[in-house]
N, C-alpha and C positions, 0 to 999 in steps of 0.2 A: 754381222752375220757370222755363223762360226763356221771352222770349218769343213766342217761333215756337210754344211748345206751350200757350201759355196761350190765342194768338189762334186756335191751331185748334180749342180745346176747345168746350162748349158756353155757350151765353149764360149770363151771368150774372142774378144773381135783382135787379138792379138796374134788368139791360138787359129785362128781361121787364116789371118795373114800369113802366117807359115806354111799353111797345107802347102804341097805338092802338087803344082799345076801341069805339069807337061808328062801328059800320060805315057809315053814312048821312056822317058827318060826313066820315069817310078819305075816300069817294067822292065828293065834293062838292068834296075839296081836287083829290083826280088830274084831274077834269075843269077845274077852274081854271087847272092845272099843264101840263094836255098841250094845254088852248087857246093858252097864254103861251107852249109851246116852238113854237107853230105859225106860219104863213107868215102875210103880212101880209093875205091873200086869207081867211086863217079857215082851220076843220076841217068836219065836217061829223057829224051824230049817230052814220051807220053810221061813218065812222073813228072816233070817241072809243069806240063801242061793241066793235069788231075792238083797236083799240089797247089799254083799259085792261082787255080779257076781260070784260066788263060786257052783259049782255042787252039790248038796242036800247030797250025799255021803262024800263027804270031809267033811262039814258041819259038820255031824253027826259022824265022825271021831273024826274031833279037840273037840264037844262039849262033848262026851265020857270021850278023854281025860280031858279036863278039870274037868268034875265032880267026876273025877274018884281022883281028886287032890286038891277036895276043892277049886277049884275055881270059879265055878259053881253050882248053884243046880237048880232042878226042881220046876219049883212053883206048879203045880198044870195043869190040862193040857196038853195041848203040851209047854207051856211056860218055859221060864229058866231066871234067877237071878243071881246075885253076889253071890256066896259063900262064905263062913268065910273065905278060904284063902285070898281071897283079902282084909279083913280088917288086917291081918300084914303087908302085902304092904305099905295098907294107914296110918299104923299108924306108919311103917319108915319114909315112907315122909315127914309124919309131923315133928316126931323126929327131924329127919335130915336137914328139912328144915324151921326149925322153927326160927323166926325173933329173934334175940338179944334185948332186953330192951329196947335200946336205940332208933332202931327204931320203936317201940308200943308206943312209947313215944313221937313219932313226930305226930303219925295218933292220939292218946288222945289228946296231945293237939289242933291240928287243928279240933277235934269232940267237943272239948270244946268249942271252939273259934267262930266257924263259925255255931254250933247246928246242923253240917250236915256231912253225912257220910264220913269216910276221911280214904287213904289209901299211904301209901308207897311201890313206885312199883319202880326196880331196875332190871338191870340186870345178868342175872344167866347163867354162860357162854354165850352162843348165844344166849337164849330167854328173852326175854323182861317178870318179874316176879310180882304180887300180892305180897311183904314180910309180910305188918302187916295191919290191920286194925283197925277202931273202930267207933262204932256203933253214928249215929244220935238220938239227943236226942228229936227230932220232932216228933209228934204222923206218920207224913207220911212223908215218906222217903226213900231214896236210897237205895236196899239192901245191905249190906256186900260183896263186892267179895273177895271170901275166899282164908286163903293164899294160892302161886302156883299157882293160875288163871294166865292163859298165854294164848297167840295167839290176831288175830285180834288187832296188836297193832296201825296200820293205821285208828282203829276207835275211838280209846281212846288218852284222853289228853296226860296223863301219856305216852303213847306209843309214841306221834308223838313227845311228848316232849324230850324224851330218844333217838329218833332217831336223831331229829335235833341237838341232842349235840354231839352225835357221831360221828366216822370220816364219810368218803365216801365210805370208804372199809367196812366198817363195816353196814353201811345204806344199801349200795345197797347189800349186803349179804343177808343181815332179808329177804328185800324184795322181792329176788328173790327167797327164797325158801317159802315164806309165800302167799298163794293167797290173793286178798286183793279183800274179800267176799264183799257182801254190804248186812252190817247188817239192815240197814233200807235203805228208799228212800234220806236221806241227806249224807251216808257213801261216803265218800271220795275212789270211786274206779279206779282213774286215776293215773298212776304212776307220770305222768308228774305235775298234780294238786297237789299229795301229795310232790313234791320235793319244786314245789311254799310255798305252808303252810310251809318247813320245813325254810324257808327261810322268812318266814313272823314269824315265833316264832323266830327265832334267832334275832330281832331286839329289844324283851322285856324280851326273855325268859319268855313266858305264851305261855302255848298251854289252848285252848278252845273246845271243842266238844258237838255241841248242835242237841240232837236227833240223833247222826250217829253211834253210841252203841243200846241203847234201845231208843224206843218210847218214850216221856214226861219225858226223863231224859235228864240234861246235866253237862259238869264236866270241870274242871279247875286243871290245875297243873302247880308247880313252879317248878324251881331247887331246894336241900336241899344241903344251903353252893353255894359257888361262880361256876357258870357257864364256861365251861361244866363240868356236873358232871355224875356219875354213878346211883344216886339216885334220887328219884323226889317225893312230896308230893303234894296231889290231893285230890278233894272234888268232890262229886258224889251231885246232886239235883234234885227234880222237875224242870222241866226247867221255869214255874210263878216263882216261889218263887229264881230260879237262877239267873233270869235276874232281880228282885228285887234288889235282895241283891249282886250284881255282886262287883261293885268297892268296897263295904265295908269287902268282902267275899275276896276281890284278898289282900287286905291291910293284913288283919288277915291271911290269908295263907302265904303270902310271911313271916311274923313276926313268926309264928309259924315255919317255915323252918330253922331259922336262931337263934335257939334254942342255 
């Protein structure tokens, strides 16, 4: 079966074993989740309530709990915030998932090399991961994606590039549990389109993505070490100044990889 028919079919008895069974706990995460995607000023009970479909009473249940534990606080208002508990969370994660030397070492030097933002992105059990970064030395430029940045890997080099080295089993897994948003009007949100691409990088091992992540940005990734690999190194750009410096920027990446 290929697989465009495998990813349209139904979930598997794997992917079912996974769901989220303790409804109190899923609700407890979305309200953490749709505080954290929220403005610096906070949400407020009735938008968490409208946003997550959730009865204004539960709402005000789970967000009790939570302030009641530090994970939460009030800003001021009706509005509510991250709490200081959640900065020991985020500062296990980082602990815990903090890049080794070696690859900070691969994104320095491709930020050396190419004067443009540059990252190593690998995978982390099943999701496609952010490991290290480092900064462009250009007055304007790419931002940082910080490490752990994961999702929307159908929009990023790095992502399609990870995917197309992968098996089939594993390609069509990501994919069928990751929607495949369209981050701008160029994002690749066709299953069948993105199996094409995965199959037009495997003939250079270069994935490319121009504008289908952010607006006036585009990015490029190689294998790190001989193809397929686990790991992949990537350069973030304006996209003038990418298509500029494109073949002299693929040379200096691929070298930089090959550390």
């Amino acid at each position: 079966m290929g697989m465009n028919e495998t990813i349209a079919g139904a979930a598997s008895p794997e992917q079912n074993a996974t769901k989220p069974r303790i409804q109190t706990a899923v609700r407890t995460i979305d309200v953490l989740l749709a505080v954290a995607r929220a403005s610096s000023s906070g949400i407020s009970a009735k938008e968490l309530s409208i946003q997550l479909g959730l009865p204004r009473q539960v709402v005000y249940h789970l967000i009790h709990t939570l302030v009641s534990t530090n994970m939460l606080r009030q800003a001021g208002g009706k509005s509510y915030v991250l709490g200081l508990g959640v900065a020991n969370i985020a500062h296990g994660y980082k602990r815990q998932s903090g890049a080794p030397d070696y690859l900070t070492r691969y994104a320095e030097r491709a930020a050396a090399e190419t004067g443009e933002t540059a990252y190593v992105v690998g995978w982390v059990d099943t999701e496609i991961v952010v490991l290290a970064t480092a900064r462009s030395s250009s007055a304007i430029h790419a931002a940082e994606p910080p490490p752990g940045t994961a999702g929307d890997a159908h929009a990023r080099a790095s992502g399609k590039l990870l995917l197309a080295m992968s098996t089939q089993e594993e390609a069509e897994n990501y994919l069928a549990r990751s929607p495949l948003s369209a981050r701008t009007r160029n994002t690749l949100t066709s299953r069948t389109t993105i199996v094409q691409e995965f199959g037009r990088i495997r003939q250079d091992w270069i994935a490319v993505e121009r504008e289908e992540y952010a607006a006036g940005l585009a990015c490029m990734a190689v294998p790190i070490g001989r193809p397929p690999t686990r790991l992949v190194l990537g350069i973030s750009a304006p996209i003038e100044r990418f298509e500029r410096n494109f073949e002299a920027n693929r040379l200096k990446l691929q070298k930089a990889a090959n550390l």
